[in-house]
VOBA-1610 file (N, C-alpha, C; in pm, whole numbers, padded with zeros to 5 digits, always signed):
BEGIN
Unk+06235+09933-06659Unk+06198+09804-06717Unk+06052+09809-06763Unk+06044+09773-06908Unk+05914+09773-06977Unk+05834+09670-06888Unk+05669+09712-06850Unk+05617+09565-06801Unk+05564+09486-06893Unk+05469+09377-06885Unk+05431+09233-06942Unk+05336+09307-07059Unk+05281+09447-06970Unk+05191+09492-07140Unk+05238+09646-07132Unk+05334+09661-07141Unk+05372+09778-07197Unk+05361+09807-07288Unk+05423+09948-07408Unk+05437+09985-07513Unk+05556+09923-07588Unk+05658+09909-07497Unk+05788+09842-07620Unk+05732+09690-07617Unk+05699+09645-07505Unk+05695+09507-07493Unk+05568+09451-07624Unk+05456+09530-07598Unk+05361+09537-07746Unk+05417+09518-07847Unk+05489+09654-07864Unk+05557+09681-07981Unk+05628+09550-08054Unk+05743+09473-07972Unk+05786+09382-07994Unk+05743+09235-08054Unk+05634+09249-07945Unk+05569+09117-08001Unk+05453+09081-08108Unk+05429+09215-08103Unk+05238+09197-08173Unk+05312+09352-08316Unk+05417+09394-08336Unk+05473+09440-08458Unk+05410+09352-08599Unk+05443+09466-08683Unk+05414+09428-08786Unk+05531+09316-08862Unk+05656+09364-08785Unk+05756+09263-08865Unk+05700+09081-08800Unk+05663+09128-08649Unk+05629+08970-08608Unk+05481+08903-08647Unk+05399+08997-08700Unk+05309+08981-08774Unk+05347+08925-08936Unk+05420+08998-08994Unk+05498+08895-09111Unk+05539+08770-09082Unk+05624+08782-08987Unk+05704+08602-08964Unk+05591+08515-08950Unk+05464+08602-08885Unk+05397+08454-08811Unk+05326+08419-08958Unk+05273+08532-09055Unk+05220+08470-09167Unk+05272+08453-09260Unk+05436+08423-09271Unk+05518+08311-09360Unk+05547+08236-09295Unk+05551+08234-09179Unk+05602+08072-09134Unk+05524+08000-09049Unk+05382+08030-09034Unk+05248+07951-09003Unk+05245+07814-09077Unk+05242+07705-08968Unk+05243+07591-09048Unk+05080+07489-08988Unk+05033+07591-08955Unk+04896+07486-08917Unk+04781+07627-09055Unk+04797+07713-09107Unk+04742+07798-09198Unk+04823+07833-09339Unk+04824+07776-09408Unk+04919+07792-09551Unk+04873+07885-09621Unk+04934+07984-09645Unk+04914+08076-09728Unk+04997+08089-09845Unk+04945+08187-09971Unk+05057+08222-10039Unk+05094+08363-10042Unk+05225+08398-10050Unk+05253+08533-10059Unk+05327+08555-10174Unk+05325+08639-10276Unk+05399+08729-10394Unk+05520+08819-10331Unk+05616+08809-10345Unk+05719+08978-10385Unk+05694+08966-10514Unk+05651+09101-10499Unk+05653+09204-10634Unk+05735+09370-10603Unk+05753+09364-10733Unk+05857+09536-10781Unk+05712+09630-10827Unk+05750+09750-10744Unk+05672+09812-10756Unk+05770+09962-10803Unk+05709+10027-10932Unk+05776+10111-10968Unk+05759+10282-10940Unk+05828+10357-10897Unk+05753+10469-10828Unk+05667+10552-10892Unk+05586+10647-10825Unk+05493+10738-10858Unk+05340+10634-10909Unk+05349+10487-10861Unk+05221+10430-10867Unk+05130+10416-10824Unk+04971+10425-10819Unk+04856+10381-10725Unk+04859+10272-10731Unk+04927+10229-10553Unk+04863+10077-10551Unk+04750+10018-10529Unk+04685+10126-10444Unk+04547+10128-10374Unk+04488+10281-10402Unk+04355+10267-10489Unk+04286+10388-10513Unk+04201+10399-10376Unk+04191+10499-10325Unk+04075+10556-10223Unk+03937+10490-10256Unk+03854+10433-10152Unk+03702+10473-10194Unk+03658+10304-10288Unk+03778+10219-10311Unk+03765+10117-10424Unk+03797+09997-10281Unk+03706+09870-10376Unk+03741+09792-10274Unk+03899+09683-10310Unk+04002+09650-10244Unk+04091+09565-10242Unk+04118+09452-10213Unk+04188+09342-10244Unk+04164+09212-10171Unk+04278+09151-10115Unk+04393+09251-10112Unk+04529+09212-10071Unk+04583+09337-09953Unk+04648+09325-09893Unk+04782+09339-09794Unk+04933+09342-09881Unk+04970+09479-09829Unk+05124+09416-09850Unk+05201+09490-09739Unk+05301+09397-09761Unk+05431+09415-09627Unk+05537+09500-09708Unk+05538+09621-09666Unk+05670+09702-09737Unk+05793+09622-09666Unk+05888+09572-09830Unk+06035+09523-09764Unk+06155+09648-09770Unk+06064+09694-09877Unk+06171+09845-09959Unk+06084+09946-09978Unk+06075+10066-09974Unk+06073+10169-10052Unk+05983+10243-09976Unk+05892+10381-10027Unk+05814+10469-09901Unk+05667+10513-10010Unk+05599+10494-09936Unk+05442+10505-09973Unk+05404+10649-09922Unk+05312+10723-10011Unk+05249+10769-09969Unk+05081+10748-09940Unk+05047+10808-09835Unk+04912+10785-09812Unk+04843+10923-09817Unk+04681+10887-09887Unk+04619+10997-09914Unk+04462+11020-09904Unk+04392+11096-09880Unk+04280+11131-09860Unk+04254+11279-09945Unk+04171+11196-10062Unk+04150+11255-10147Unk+04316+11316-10228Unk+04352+11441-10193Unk+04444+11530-10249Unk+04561+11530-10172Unk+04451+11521-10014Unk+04571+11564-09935Unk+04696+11485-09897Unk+04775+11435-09887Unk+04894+11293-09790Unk+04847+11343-09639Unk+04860+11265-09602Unk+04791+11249-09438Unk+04942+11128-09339Unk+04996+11059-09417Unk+05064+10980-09371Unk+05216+10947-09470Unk+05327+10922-09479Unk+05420+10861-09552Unk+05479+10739-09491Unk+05480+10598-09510Unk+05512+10508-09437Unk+05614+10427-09501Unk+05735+10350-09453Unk+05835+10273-09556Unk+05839+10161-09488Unk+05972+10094-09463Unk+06008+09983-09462Unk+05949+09926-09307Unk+05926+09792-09338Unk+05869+09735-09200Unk+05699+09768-09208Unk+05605+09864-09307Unk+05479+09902-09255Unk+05412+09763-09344Unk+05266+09817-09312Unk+05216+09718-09379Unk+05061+09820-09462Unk+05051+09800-09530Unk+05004+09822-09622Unk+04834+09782-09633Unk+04742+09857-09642Unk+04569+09819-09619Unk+04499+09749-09505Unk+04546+09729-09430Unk+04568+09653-09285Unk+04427+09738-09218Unk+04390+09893-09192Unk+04327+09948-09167Unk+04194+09926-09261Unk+04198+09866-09339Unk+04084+09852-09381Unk+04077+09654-09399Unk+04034+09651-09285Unk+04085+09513-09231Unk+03981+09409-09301Unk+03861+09445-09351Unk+03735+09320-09391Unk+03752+09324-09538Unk+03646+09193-09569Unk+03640+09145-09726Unk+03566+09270-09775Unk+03562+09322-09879Unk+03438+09390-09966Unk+03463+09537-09871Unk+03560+09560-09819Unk+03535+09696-09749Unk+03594+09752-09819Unk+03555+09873-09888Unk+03633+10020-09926Unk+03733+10089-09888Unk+03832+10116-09943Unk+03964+10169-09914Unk+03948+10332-09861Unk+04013+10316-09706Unk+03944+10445-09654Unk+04036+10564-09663Unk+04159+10493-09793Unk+04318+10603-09785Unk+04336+10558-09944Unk+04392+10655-10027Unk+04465+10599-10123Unk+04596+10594-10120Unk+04705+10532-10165Unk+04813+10434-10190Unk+04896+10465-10283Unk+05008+10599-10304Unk+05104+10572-10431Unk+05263+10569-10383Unk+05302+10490-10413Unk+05421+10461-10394Unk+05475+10595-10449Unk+05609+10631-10357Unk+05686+10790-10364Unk+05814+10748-10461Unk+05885+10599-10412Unk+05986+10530-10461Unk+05961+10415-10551Unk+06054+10363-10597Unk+06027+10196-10660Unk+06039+10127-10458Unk+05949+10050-10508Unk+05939+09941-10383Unk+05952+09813-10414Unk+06002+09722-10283Unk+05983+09593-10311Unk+05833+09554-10201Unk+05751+09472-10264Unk+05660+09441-10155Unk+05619+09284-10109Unk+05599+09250-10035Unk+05517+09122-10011Unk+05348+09107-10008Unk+05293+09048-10094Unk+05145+09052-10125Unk+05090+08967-10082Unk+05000+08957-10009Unk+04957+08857-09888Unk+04772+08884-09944Unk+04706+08716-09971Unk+04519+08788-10028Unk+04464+08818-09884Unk+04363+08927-09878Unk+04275+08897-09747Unk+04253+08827-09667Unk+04169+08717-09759Unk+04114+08601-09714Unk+04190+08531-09642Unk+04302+08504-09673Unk+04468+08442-09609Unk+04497+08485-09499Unk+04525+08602-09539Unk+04531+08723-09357Unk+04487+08675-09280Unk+04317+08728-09309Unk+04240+08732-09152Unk+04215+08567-09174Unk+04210+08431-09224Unk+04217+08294-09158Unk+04323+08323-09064Unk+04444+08335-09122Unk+04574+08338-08969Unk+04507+08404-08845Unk+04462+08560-08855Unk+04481+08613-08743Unk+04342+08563-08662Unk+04258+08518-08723Unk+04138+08427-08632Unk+04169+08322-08600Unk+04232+08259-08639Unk+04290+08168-08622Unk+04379+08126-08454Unk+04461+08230-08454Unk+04496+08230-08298Unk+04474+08311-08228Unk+04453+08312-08099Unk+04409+08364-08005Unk+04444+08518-07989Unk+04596+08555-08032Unk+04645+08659-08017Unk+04624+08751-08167Unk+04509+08683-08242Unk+04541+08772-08365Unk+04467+08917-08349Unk+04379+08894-08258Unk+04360+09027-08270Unk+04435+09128-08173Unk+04575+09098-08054Unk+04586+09197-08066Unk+04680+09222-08154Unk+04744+09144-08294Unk+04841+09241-08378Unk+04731+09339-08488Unk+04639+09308-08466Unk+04572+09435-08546Unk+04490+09564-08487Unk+04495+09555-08317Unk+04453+09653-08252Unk+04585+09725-08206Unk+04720+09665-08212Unk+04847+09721-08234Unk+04900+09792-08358Unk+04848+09731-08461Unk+04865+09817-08566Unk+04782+09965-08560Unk+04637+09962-08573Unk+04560+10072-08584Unk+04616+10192-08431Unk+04651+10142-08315Unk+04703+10185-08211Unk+04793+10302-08304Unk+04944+10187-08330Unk+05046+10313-08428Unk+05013+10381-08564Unk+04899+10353-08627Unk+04879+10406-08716Unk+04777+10539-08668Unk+04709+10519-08563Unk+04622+10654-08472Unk+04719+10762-08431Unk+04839+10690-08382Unk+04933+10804-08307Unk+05000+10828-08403Unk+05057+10808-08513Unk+05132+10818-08623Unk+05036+11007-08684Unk+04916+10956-08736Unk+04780+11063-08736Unk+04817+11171-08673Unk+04763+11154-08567Unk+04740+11240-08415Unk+04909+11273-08429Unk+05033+11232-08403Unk+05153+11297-08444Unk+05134+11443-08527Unk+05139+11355-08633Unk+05102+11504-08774Unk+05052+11625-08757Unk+04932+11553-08710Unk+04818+11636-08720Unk+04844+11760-08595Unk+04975+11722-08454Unk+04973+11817-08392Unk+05096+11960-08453Unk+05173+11854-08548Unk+05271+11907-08653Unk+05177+12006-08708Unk+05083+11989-08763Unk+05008+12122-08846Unk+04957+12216-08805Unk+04939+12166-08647Unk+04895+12320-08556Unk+04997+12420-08528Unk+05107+12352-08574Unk+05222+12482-08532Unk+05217+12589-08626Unk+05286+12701-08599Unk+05321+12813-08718Unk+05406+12740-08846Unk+05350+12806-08942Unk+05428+12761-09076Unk+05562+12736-09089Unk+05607+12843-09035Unk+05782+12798-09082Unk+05831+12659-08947Unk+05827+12694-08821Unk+05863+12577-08781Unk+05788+12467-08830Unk+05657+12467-08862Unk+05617+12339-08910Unk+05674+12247-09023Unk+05730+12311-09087Unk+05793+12266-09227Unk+05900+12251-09141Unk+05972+12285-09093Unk+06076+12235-08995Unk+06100+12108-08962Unk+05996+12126-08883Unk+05917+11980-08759Unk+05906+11871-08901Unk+05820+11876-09012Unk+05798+11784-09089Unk+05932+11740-09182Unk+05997+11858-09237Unk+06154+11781-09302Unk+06206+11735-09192Unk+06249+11752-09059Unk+06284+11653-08955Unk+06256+11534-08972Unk+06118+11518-08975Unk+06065+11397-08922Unk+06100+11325-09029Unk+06098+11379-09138Unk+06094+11302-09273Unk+06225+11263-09305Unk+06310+11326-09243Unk+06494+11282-09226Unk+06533+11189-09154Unk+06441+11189-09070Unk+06486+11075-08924Unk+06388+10941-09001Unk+06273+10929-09057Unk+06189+10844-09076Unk+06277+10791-09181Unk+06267+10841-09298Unk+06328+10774-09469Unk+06432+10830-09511Unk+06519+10890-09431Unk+06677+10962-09503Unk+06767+10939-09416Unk+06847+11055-09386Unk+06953+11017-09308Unk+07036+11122-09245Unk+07081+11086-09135Unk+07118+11219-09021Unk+07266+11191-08990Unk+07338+11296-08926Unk+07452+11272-08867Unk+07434+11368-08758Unk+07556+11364-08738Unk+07563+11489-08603Unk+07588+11641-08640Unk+07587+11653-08802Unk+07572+11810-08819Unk+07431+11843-08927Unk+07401+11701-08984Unk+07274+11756-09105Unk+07195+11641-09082Unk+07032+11665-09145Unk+06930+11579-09158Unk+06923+11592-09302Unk+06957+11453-09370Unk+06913+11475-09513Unk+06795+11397-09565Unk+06750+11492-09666Unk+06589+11434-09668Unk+06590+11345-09826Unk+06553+11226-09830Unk+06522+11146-09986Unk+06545+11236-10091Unk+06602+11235-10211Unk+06544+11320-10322Unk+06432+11323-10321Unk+06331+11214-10347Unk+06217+11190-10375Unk+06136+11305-10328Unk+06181+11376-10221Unk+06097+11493-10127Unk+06080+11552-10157Unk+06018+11627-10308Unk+05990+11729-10365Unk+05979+11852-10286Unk+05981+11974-10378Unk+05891+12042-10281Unk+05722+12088-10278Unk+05663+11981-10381Unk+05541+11983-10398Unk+05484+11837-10272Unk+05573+11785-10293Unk+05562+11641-10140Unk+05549+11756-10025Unk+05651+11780-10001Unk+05673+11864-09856Unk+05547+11935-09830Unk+05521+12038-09923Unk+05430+12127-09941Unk+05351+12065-09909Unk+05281+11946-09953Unk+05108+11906-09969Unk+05105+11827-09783Unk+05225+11784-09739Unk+05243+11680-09603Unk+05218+11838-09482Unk+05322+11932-09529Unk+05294+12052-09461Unk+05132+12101-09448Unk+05075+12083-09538Unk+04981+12160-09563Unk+04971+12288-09586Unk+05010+12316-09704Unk+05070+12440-09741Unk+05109+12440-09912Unk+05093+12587-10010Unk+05100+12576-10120Unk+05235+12590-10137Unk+05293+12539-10279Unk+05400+12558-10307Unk+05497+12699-10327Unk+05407+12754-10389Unk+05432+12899-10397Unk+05524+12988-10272Unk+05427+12925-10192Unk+05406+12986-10009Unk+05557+12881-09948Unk+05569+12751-09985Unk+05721+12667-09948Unk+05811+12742-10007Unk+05870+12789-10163Unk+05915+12832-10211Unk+06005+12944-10160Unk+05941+13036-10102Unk+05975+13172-10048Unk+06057+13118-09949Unk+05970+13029-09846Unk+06008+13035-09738Unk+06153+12934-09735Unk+06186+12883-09812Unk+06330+12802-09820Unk+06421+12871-09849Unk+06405+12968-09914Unk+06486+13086-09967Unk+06553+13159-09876Unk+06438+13190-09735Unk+06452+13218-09613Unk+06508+13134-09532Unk+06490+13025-09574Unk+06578+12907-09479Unk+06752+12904-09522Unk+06740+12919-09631Unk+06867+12917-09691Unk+06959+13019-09619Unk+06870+13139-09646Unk+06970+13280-09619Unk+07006+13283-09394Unk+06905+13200-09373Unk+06975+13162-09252Unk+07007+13080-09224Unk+07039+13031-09321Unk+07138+12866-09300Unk+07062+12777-09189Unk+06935+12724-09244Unk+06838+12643-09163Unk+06894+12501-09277Unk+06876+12545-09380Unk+06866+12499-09519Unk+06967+12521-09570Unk+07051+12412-09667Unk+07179+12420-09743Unk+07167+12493-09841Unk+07034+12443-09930Unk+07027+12485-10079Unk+06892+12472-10066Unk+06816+12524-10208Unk+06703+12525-10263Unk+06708+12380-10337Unk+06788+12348-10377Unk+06795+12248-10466Unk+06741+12096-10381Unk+06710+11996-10414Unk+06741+11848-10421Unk+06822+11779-10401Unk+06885+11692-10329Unk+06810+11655-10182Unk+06842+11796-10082Unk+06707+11817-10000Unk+06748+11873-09897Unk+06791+11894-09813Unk+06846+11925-09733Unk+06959+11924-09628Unk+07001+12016-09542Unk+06906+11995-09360Unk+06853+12069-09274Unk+06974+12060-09196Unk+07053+12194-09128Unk+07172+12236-09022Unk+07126+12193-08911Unk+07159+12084-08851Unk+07071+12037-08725Unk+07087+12138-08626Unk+07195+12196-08608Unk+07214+12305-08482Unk+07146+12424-08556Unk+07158+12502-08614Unk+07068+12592-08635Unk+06913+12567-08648Unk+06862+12466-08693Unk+06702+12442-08655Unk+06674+12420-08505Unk+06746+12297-08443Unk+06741+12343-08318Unk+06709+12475-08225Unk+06852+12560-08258Unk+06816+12636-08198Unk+06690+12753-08192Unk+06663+12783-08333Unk+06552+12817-08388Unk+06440+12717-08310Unk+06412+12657-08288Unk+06316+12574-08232Unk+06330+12623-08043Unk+06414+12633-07989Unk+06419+12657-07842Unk+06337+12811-07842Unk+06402+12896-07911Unk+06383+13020-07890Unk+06244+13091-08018Unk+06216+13048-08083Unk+06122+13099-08186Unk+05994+13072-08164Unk+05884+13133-08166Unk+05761+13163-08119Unk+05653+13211-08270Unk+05727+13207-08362Unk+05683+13227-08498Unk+05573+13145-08536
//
């Protein structure tokens, strides 16, 4: 049993989805919010520039970036500039949508009145930066591994996060290039290329082709026993 401040119990209450409800259906703070269509391969948020909105992903998967690199991919349920929480502050990630999205656009100023507003607003934004640290720190222990399981570990994650699994395959978005994969891996394309080829011929990997599509029992097992 989770206790009174646990992690699920957090999770639950001070979430980003219950962070949405409370700022559409706040009736002592009126705000306005936009859905807007967002069409893929767009910057919503340039790095380094300042912004004056929030949005609540309802649909689709973002990438996040520093400078060149993606550092993060986030979809449905996230929320969007939140980490760069003040007026006039500089965007400390840039922002391009991977898919068409649907979003909810919420101004700054609107935001943080709600979350000062009640008592508990700050902890849904020391809950956010919380999962957005370990989300980081996740990755980032993903890139200390050896190359080939790492690309492993990351089309996993990226199957279970924004695609879809059964009990014999993890399939990954089209959208997952292999210049996406590559740059989230940290790793050149050239250097992915080969190595799928190799995935293929041991049936880690279906095809070279689009969408990809990982043999859950053979990565597995490759994962118990491989030291690569």
């Amino acid at each position: 049993m989770d206790s009174l401040y646990g992690k699920n119990t957090i999770k639950n209450l001070f979430g980003n989805e219950k962070l949405v409800d409370l700022i559409l259906d706040n009736h002592t703070v009126k705000i306005k919010s936009e859905v807007i269509k967002v069409a893929s391969k767009k910057t919503l948020i340039e790095e380094n520039t300042i912004h004056d909105s929030f949005y609540f992903i309802k649909e689709g998967i973002f990438v996040l970036k520093k400078g060149n690199q993606i550092v993060d991919l986030i979809g449905e349920s996230s929320v969007i500039g939140l980490y760069d929480l003040f007026i006039g502050e500089k965007s400390s990630l840039g922002v391009m949508s991977l898919t068409s999205a649907v979003l909810v656009k919420i101004k700054k100023e609107e935001l943080l009145a709600i979350l000062f507003s009640i008592q508990e607003g700050a902890i849904f934004h020391i809950n956010y930066m919380h999962s957005t640290l370990n989300s980081l720190i996740s990755h980032r222990n993903l890139l200390g591994l050896p190359l080939k399981k790492r690309i492993l570990k990351v089309m996993k994650k990226i199957a279970i996060n924004f695609g879809v699994e059964d009990q014999d395959y993890y399939y990954l978005p089209k959208e997952m290039t292999t210049r996406i994969v590559a740059n989230y891996c940290n790793c050149n394309v050239n250097t992915i290329t080969k190595i799928f080829k190799e995935f293929v011929a041991k049936e880690f990997l279906l095809s070279t082709s689009k969408p990809y599509i990982l043999n859950r029992k053979k990565i597995e097992g490759y994962f118990s026993i491989s030291k690569e």
